[in-house]
C-alpha positions as CSV (number, residue, x, y, z in Angstrom):
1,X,-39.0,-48.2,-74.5
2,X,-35.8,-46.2,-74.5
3,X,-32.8,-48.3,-73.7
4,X,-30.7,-47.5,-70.8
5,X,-27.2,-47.7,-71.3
6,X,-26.6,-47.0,-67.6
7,X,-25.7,-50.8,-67.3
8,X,-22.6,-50.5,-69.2
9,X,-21.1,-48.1,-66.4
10,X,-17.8,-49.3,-64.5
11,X,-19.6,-50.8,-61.6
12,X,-16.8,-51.3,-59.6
13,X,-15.2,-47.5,-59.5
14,X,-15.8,-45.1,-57.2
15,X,-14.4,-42.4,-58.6
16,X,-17.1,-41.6,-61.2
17,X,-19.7,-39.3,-60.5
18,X,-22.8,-40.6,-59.0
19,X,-26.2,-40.9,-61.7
20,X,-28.5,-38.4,-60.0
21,X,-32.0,-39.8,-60.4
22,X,-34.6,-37.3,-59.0
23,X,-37.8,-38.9,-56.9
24,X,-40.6,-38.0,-58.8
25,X,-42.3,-38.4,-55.2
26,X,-41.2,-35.0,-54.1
27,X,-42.4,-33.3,-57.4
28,X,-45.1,-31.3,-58.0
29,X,-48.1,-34.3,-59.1
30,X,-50.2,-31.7,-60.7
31,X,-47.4,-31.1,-63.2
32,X,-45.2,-33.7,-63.3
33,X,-44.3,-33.8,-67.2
34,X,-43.1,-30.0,-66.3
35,X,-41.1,-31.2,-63.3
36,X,-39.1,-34.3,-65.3
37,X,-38.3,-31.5,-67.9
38,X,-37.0,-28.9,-65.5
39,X,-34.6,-31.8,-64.0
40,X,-33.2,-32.9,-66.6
41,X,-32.8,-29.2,-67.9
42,X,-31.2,-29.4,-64.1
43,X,-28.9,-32.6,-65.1
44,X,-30.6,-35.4,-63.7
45,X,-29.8,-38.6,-65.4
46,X,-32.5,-40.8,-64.3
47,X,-36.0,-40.1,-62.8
48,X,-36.9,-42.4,-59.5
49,X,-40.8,-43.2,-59.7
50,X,-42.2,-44.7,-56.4
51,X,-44.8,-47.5,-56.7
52,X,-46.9,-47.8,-52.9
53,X,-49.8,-49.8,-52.5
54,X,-51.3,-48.7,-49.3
55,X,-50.1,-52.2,-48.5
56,X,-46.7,-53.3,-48.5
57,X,-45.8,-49.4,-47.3
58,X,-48.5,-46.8,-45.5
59,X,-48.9,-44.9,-48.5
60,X,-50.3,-45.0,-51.9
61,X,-49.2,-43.8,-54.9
62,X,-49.4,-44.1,-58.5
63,X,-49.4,-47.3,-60.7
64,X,-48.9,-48.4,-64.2
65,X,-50.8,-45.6,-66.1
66,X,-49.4,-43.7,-64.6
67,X,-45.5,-44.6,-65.8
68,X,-47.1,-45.0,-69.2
69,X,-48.2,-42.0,-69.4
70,X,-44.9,-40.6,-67.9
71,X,-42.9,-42.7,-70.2
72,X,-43.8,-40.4,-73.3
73,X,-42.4,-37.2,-71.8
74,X,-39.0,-38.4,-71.6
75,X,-36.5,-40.3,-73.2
76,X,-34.6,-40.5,-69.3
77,X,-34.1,-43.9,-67.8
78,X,-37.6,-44.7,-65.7
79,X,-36.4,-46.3,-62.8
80,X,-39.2,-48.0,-61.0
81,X,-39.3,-48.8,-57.4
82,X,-42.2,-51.3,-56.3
83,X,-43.1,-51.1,-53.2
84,X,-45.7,-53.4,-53.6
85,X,-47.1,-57.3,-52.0
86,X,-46.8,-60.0,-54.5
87,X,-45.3,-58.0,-57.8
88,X,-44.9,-60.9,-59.5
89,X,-49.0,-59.9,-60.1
90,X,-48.5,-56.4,-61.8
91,X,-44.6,-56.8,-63.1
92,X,-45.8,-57.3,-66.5
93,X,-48.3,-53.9,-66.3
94,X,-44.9,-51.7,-65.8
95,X,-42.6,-53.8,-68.4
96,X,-45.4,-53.0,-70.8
97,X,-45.5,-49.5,-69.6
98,X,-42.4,-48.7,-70.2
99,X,-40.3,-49.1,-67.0
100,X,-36.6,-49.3,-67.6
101,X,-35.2,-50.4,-64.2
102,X,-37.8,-52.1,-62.1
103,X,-36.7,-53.1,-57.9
104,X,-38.7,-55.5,-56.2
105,X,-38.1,-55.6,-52.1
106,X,-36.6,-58.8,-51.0
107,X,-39.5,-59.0,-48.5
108,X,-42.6,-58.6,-50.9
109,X,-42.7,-62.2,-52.9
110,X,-42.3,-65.8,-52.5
111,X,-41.4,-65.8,-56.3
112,X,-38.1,-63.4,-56.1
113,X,-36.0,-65.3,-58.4
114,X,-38.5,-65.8,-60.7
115,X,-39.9,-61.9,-60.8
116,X,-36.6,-60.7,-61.5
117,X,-35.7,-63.3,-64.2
118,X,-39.1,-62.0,-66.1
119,X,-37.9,-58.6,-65.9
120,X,-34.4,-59.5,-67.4
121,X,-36.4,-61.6,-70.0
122,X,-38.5,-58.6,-71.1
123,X,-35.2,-56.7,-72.2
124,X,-35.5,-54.4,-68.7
125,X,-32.8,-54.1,-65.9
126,X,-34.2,-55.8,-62.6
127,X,-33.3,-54.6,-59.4
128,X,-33.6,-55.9,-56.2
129,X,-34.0,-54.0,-52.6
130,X,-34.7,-54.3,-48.7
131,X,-36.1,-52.6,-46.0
132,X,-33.7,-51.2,-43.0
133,X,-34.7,-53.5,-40.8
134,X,-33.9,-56.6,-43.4
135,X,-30.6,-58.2,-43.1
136,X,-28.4,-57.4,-46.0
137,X,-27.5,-61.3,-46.7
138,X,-31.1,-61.7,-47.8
139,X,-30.4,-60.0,-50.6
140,X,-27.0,-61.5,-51.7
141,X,-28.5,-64.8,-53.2
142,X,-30.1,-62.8,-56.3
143,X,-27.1,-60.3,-56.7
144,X,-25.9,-62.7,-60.1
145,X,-29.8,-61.9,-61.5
146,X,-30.2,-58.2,-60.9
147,X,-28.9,-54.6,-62.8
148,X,-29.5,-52.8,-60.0
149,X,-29.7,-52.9,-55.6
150,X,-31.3,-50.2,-53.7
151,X,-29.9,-49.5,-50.0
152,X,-32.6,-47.5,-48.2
153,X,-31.6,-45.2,-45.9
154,X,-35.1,-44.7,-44.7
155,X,-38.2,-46.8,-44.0
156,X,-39.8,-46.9,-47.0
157,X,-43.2,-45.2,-47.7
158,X,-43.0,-41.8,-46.7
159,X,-40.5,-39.0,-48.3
160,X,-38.8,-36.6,-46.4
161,X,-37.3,-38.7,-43.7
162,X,-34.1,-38.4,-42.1
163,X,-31.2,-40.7,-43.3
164,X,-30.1,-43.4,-41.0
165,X,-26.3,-43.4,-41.2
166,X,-26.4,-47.2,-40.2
167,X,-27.4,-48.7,-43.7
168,X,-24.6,-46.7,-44.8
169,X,-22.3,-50.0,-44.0
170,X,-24.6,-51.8,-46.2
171,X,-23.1,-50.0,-49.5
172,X,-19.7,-51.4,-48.5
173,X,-21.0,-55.0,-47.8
174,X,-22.9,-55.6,-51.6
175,X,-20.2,-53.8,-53.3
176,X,-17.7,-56.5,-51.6
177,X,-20.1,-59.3,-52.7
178,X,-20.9,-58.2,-55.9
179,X,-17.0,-58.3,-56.6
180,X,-16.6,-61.9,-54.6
181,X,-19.5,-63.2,-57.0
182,X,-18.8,-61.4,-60.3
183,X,-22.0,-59.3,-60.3
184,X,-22.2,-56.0,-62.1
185,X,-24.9,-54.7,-60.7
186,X,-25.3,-50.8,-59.9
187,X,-25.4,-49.3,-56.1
188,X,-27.8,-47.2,-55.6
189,X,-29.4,-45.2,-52.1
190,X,-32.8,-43.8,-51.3
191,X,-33.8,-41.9,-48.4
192,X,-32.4,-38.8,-46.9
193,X,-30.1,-38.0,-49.5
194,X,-28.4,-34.4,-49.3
195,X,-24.2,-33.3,-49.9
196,X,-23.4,-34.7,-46.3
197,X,-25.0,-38.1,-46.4
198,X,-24.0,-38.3,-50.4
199,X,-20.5,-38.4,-48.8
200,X,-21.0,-41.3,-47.1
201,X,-22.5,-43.1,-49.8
202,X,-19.5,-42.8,-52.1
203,X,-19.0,-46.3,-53.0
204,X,-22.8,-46.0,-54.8
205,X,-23.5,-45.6,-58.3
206,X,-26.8,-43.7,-58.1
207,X,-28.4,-41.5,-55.6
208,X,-32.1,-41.0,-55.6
209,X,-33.0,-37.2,-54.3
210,X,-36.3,-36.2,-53.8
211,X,-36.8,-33.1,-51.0
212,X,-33.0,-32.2,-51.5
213,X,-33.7,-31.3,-55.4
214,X,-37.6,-30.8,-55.7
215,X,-37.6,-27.9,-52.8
216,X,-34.0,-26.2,-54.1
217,X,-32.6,-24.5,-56.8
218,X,-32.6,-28.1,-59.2
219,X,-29.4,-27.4,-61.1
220,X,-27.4,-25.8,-57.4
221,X,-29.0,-29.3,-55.9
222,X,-27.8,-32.2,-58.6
223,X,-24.3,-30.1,-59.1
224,X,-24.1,-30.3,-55.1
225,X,-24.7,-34.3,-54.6
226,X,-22.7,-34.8,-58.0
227,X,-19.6,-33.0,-56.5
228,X,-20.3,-35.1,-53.0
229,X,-18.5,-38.5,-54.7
230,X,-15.4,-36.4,-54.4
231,X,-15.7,-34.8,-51.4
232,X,-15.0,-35.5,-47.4
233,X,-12.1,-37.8,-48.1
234,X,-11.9,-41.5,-48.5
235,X,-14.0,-44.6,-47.5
């Protein structure tokens, strides 16, 4: 596995650029080694791999082969989103694939606590993560045991949706908890993500862009939400 050394970024600043991490959701399946080359020739910094299990979300997607297979094209963070019931079943098939960061939703698992603890435990950054409709404080008990929370700004399950400017307050509230409880974990947002919403997301770390880079000009598109952290003003 290629360590990340993401989680020795300033977490607190907002005046660093954001980490761009491309959803491999948006790419072209048929060749995605091609498309994780061509972003990162782009100046993406992670790549964002959805994990649906028909399930938890009203989609399917790909699973642990498939981030093994994925994890010897690049030496890029893997930043693995399960969107799955019960991961506390599968979290070992992605740590042994090769996943660097791995999210869990808040909503999937009796066994939060203990998931994310395994993932620490295996030398990989956990993550944790909510739908919109969840209330932020649901997270804040496991902020201490994660690298990483995910605001959605969609419903999860579906690329290409529109981003609800209303989860937008949720960036400010965790990045006020994480610094009232000492946590160091990264910010990062999923869903919608293009320059105008990237401005209101400047208090994040990372931004996860699928339609916005996959159906654009990749280096015009990363350069664009990059430049967003310092655009539009203050928070």
């Amino acid at each position: 596995m290629t360590k990340s050394t993401a989680g020795d970024r300033e977490m607190t600043s907002p005046v660093k650029p954001f980490l761009i991490a491309p959803s491999l959701l948006s790419a072209d399946f048929s060749r995605l080694a091609e498309e994780m080359r061509d972003v990162e020739a782009a100046g993406a910094d992670w790549h964002h791999i959805d994990v649906m299990d028909g399930h938890f979300v009203p989609n399917l997607t790909i699973g642990a082969p498939v981030v093994k297979s994925l994890r010897k094209c690049t030496e890029k963070t893997l930043d693995v989103h399960l969107m799955i019931e019960n991961p506390e079943k599968y979290v070992d098939d992605f740590i042994s694939a090769g996943s660097d960061y791995i999210t869990i939703h808040v909503e999937s698992s009796k066994e939060v606590a203990g998931v994310l603890k395994k993932i620490r435990e295996a030398g990989r950054h956990p993550g944790i993560t909510l739908r919109p409709a969840t209330a932020i404080e649901e997270i804040f008990p496991f902020l201490k045991l994660v690298d990483l929370v995910l605001i959605m700004t969609v419903n999860p399950g579906f690329g290409g949706q529109s981003f609800m400017p209303e989860q937008a307050a949720k960036i400010i509230r965790v990045r006020k908890e994480l610094e009232r409880v000492g946590a160091k974990a990264l910010i990062e947002v999923d869903g919608g993500i293009n320059p105008e919403t990237a401005g209101e997301c400047r208090l994040a770390d990372v931004l996860v862009a699928g339609n916005y880079v996959f159906r654009n000009d990749y280096k015009k598109a990363i350069r664009s939400l990059k430049a967003a952290k310092f655009e539009g003003g203050d928070e």
